[in-house]
C-alpha positions in Angstrom: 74.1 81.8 130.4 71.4 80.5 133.3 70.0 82.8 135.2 69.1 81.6 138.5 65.6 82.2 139.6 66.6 83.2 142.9 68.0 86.1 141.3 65.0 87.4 139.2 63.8 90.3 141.5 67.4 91.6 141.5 67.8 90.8 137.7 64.6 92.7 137.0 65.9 96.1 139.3 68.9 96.3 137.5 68.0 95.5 134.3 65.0 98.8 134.9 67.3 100.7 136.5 70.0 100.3 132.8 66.8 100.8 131.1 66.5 104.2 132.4 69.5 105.0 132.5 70.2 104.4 128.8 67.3 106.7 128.2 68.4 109.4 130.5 72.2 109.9 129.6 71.2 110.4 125.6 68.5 112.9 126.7 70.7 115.0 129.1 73.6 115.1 126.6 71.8 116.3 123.7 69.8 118.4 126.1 66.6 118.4 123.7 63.2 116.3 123.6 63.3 114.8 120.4 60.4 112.7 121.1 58.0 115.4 121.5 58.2 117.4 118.6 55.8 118.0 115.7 57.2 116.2 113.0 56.6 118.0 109.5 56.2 116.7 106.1 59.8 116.6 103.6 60.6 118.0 100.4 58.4 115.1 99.1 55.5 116.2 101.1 55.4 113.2 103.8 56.1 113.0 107.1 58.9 111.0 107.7 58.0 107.9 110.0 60.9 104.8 111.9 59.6 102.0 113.1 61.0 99.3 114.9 60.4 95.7 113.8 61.4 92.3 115.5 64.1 90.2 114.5 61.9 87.0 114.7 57.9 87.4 113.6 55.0 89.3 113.3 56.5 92.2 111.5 54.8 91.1 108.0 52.0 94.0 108.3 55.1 96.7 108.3 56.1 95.7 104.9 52.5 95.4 103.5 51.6 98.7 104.4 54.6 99.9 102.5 54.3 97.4 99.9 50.6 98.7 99.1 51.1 102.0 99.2 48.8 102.2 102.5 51.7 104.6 104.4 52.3 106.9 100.7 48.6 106.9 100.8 48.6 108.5 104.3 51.3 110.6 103.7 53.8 109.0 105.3 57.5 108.0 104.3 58.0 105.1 106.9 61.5 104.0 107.3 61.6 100.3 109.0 64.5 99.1 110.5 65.3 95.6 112.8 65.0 96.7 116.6 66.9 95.0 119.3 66.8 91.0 119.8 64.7 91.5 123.4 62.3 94.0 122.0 61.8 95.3 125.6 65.2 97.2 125.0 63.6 99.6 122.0 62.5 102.0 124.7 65.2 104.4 124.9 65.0 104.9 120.7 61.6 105.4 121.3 61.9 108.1 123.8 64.6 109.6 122.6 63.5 110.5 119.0 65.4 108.0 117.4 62.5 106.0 116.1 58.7 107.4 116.4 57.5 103.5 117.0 58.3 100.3 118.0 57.6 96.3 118.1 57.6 94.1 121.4 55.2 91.9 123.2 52.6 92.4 126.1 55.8 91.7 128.5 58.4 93.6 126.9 56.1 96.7 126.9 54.7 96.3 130.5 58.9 96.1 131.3 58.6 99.7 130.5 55.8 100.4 132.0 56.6 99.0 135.2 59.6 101.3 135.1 57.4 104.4 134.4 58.7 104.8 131.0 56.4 107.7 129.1 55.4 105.0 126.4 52.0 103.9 125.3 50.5 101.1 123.0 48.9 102.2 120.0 47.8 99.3 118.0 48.0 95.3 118.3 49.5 93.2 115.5 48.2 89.8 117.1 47.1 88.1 119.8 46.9 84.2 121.3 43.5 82.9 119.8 41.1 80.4 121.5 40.7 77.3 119.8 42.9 78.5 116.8 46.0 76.3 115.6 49.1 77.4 117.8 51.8 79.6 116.6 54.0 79.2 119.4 54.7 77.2 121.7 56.7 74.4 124.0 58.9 71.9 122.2 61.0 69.0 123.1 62.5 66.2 121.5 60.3 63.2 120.7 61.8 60.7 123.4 61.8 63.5 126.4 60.2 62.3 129.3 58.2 66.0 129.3 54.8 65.7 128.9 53.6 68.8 130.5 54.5 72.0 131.8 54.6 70.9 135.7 57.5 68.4 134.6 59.7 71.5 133.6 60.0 71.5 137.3 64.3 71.5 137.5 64.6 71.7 133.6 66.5 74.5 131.4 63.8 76.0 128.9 65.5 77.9 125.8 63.8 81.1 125.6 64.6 84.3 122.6 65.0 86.7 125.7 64.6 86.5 129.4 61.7 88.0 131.7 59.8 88.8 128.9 56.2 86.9 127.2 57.4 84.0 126.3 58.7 83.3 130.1 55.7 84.7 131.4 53.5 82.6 129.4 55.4 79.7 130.6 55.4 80.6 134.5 52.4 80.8 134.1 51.1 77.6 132.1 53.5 75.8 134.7 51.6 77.3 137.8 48.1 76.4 135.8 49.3 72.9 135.8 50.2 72.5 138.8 54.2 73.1 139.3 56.3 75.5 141.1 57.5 78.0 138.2 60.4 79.1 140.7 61.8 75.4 139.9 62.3 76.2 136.2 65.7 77.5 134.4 65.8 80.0 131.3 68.0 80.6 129.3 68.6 83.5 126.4 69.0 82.3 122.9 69.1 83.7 120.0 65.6 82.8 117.9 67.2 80.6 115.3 69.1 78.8 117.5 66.3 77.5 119.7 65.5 74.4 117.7 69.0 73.3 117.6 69.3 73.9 121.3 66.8 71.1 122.0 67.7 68.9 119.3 70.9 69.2 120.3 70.2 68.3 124.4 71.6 71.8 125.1 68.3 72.5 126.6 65.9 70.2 128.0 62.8 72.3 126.4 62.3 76.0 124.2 59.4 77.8 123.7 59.3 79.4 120.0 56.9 80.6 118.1 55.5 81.8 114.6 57.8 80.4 111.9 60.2 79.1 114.1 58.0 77.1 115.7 56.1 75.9 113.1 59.9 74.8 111.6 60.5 72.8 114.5 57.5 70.5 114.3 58.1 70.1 110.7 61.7 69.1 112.1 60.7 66.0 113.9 60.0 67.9 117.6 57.0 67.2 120.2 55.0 70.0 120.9 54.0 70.5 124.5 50.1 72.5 125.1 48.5 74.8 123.1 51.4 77.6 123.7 49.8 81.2 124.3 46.5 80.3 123.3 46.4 78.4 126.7 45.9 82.6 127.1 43.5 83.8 124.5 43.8 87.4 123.8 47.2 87.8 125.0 48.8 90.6 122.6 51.9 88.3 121.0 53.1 91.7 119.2 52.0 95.3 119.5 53.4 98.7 118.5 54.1 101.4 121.1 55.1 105.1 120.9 56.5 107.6 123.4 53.4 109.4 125.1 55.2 112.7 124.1 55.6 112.3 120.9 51.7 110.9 120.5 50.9 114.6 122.1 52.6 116.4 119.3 51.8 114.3 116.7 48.7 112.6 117.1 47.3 113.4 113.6 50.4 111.3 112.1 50.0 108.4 114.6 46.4 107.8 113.7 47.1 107.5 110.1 50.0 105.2 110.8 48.1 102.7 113.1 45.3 103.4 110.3 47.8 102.3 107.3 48.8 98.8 109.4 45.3 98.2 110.3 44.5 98.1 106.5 47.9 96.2 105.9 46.5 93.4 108.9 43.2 93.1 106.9 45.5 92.3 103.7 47.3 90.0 105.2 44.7 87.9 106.3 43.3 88.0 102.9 46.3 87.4 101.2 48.6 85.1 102.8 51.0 84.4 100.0 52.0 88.5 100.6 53.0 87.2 104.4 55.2 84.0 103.0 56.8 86.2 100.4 58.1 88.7 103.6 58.8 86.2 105.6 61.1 84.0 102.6 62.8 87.6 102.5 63.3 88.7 106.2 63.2 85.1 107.8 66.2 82.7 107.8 63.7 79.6 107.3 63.4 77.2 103.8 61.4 78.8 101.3 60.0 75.6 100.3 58.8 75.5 104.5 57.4 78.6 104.2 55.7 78.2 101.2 53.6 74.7 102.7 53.0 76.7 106.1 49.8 78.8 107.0 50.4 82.2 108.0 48.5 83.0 111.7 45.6 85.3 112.3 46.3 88.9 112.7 44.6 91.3 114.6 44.7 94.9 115.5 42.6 94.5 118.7 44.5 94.7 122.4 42.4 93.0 125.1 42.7 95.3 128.1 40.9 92.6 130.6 43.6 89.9 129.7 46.3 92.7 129.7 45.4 93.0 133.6 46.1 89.3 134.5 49.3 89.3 132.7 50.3 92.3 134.9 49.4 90.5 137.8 50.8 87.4 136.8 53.9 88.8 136.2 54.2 90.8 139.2 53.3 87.3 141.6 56.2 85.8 139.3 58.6 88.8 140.2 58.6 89.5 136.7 57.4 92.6 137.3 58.5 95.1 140.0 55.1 97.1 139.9 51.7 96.6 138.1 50.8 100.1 136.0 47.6 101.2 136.1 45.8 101.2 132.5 46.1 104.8 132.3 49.6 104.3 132.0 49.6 101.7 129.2 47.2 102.7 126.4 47.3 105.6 123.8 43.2 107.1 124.0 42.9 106.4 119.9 44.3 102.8 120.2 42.4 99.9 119.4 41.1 98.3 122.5 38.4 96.0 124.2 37.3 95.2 127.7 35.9 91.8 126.4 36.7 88.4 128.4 
């Protein structure tokens, strides 16, 4: 379905406003905070530990640090289990008990934040690299007339979920280009389906990333830029955690960010450990995954880039509000000021 853009400020209200209310109605029925209590260790002596993953990419880390032992190792019995399609929508588990962390992007946290959701980021799983190979990014068929991001001007863009990163990031290479973002039409799609969608003219353009979009080109598309590396240092997944439940348990979250920080170290190392997760998790060809080189991790969230996607977002009515820092970050979490 297209969402007009005239309707984006409205669309972003209501979908903060359901956001809330989803986490408000579990929380006055049961009538407890779940997300703030000290969780102790089971029968097996660890603490038991849910986390969130996407349904598309950048989840491979999760499954190392279980795979290596790195979460028995700090005493922890993580469970990890697929979170909702637009990641932005894990919130209300998060809050509510129901899982201690979660996966999204810069935008679908900020989503959150902007709503004044008790969350915080605790660790960075990657981020847009200068100069680096692109993992994500614009494509279109070989004979479409697009050659830049100012001719999406009055064009439908295929996107995995609306108002979040990946329609940030393409507001915003649009406006660096020259064009009127305001001009360009997005629509939801599910992540495997985006490659078809263009192929198949059902959309003039989609923006994928990690395996998907590495798929594509492989497929015969043209890709468009350098995706979110246009951006460097923009976080393209991070973990967050309910600023409650950080209070309580701050011993356990440190060890957890710890255990995936070894896990992202791994998996740079060791990039046939990444292809083997993603051959099980993914819906791509093994043989494609096999050929394909896995992207750069890194724990590291760039609080200086953080602050022009929240004012990006908020000029693109993406966002309703722009939260300050202290509103954003967990104090132990891995961050940097650099430019």
């Amino acid at each position: 379905m297209l969402i007009p853009n005239s309707a984006r400020s409205l669309r972003g209200r209501l979908a903060l406003a359901a956001v809330a209310l989803a986490v408000a109605m579990p929380l006055t029925a049961c009538g407890s905070d779940s997300g703030s209590s000290s969780v102790g260790a089971g029968k097996d002596g660890l603490v038991p530990v849910t986390v969130l993953r996407s349904n598309g990419a950048i989840f491979e880390s999760l499954f190392i640090a279980e795979d290596q032992g790195y979460f028995k190792d700090a005493g922890l019995k993580v469970t990890i289990k697929a979170g909702a399609q637009d990641t932005s929508q894990n919130a209300p588990s998060i809050i509510n008990g129901e899982a201690q962390f979660a996966m999204t992007d810069s935008s679908g946290f900020l989503k959150g934040a902007a709503a004044g959701l008790p969350v915080r980021i605790v660790t960075g799983l990657q981020s847009a690299m200068s100069g680096g190979n692109p993992t994500d990014g614009l494509l279109v068929k070989k004979s479409s007339p697009i050659t830049s991001f100012s001719d999406l001007e009055g064009r439908t863009v295929g996107l995995a979920a609306l108002g979040g990163t990946i329609q940030f990031i393409t507001e915003y290479l649009v406006q660096k280009d020259g064009g009127d973002p305001s001009k360009v039409k997005f629509v939801a799609l599910p992540t495997t389906s985006l490659n078809d969608a263009v192929t198949s003219g059902k959309t003039d353009a989609v923006f994928s990333f990690g395996a998907f979009y590495a798929a594509g080109k492989a497929a015969g598309l043209r890709s468009v830029g350098n995706g979110m590396n246009e951006l460097p240092g923009i976080p393209q997944g991070l973990l967050f955690a309910s600023q409650k439940y950080l209070s309580a348990n701050a011993d356990t979250a440190k060890k957890f960010i710890d255990a995936v920080a070894k896990a992202l170290t791994y998996a740079n190392a060791h990039p046939d450990a990444v292809r083997a997760i993603d051959k099980k998790y993914t819906q791509l060809p093994a043989d494609f995954i096999e050929s394909s080189t896995p992207p750069t991790l890194d724990k590291t969230i760039n609080t200086t880039v953080m602050r022009t996607v929240i004012t990006k977002m908020n000029e693109f009515k993406l966002l309703d509000a722009a939260p300050e820092d202290s509103a954003l970050y967990w104090d132990q979490a891995p961050v940097t000021t650099g430019s």
